[in-house]
C-alpha positions as CSV (number, residue, x, y, z in Angstrom):
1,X,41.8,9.6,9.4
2,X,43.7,12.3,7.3
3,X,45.9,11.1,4.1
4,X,49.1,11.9,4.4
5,X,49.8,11.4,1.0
6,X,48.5,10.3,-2.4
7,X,50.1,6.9,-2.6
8,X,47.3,6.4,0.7
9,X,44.5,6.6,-1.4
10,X,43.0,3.9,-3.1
11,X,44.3,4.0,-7.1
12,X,40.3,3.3,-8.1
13,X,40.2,6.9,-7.6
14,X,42.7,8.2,-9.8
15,X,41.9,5.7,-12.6
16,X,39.7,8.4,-14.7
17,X,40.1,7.4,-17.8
18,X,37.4,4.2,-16.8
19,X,35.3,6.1,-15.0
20,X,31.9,5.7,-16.2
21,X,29.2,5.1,-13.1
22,X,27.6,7.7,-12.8
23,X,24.0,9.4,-12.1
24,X,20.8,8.1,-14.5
25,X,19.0,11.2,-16.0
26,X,14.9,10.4,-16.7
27,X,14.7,13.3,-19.0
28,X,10.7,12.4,-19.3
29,X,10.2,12.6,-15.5
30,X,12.7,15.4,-15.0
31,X,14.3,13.5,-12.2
32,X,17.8,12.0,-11.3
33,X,16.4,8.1,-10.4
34,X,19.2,5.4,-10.9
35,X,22.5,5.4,-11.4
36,X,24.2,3.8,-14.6
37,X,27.3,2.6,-16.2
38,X,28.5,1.1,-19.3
39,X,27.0,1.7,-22.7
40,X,24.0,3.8,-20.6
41,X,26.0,6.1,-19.3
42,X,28.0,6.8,-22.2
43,X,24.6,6.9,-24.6
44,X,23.7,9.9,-21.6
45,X,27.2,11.7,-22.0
46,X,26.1,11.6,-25.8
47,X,22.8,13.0,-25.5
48,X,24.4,15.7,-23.0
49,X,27.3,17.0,-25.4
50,X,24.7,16.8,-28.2
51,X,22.5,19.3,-26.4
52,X,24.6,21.3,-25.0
53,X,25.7,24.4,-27.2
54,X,29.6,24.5,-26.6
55,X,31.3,28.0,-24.9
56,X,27.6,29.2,-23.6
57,X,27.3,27.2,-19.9
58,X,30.1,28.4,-17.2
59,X,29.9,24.9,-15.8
60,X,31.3,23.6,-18.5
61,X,35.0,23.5,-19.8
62,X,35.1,25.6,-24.1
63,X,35.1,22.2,-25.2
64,X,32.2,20.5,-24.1
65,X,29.1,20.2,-26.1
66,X,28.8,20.8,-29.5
67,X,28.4,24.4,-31.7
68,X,25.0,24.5,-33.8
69,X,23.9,28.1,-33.4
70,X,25.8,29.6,-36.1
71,X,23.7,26.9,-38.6
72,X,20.3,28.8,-37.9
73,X,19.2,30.3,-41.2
74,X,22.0,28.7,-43.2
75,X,21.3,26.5,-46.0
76,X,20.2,22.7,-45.4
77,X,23.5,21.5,-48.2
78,X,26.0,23.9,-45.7
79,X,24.7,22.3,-42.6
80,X,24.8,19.1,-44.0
81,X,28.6,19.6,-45.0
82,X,29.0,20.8,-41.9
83,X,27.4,18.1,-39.6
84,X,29.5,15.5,-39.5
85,X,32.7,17.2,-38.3
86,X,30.7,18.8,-35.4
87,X,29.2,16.0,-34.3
88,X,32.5,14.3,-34.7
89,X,34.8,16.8,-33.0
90,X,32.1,17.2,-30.1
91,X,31.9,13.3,-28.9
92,X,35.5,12.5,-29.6
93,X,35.6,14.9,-27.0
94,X,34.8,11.7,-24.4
95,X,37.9,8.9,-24.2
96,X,34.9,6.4,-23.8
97,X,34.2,6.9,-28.1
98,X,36.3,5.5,-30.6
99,X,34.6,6.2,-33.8
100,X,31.7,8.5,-35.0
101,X,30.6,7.5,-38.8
102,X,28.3,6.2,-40.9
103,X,26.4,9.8,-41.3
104,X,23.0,10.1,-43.3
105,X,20.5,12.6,-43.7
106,X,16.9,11.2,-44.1
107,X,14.4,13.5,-45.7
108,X,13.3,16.7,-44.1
109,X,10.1,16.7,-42.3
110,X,9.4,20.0,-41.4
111,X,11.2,23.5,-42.6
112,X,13.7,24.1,-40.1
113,X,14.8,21.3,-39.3
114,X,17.6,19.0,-40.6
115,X,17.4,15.5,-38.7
116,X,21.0,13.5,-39.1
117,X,21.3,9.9,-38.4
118,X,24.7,8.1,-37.4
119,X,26.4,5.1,-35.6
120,X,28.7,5.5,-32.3
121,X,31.7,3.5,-31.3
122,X,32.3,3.2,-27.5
123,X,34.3,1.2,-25.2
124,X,31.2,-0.4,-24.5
125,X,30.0,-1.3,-27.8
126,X,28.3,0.4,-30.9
127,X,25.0,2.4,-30.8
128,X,22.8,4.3,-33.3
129,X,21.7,8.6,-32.9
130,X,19.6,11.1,-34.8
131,X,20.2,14.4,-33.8
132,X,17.2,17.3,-35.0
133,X,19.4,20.7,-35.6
134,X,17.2,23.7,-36.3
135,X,18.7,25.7,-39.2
């Protein structure tokens, strides 16, 4: 049966802002296995705006993902200044994350690349990154 209107629909499927099942990425095995929710699945939406260079995929909205491109061949103190409000503005992107802070650079490792370390607040609870930017 056809809806004739809105109010016919369940409300579960307008409630967006909680929406957080979704499908489980095995980035090792290159496959789509499980699906998640909770903590997971925002720690997945983290990992996905974090690699994805904002303005550059169609599928995407200009807001998604995070700019890092313009760092490459800049100095390591400018992309260190820099860091944290991209990383910031990029996952406060999601309604799921409350709080981005805590930011800390442990020593490079290899010329090139500037490794930062930092804590996540989610609806789900809190959670530690690194993110590797090549600069």
């Amino acid at each position: 049966m056809i809806p004739i209107s809105v109010d016919d629909f369940d409300e579960r499927v307008f409630n967006f802002d909680s929406v957080s099942f979704t499908y489980g990425i095995k980035y090792e095995q290159n496959k789509i296995k499980e699906y998640i929710d909770g903590l997971n699945a925002v720690k997945q939406a983290i990992y996905k705006i974090l690699m994805t260079e904002r303005g550059v995929f169609e599928i995407y909205d200009s807001k998604f993902g995070i700019a890092l491109s313009d760092l490459f061949g800049k100095s390591v103190s400018y992309a260190r200044s820099e860091l944290p409000t991209r990383i910031e503005n990029a996952l406060l992107y999601d309604d799921r994350i409350k709080k981005v802070y805590d930011f800390s650079f442990p020593d490079v490792k290899e010329k090139g690349i500037l490794s930062v370390k930092f804590f996540v607040l989610s609806v789900f609870g809190e959670e530690e990154f690194t993110l590797e930017v090549n600069i």
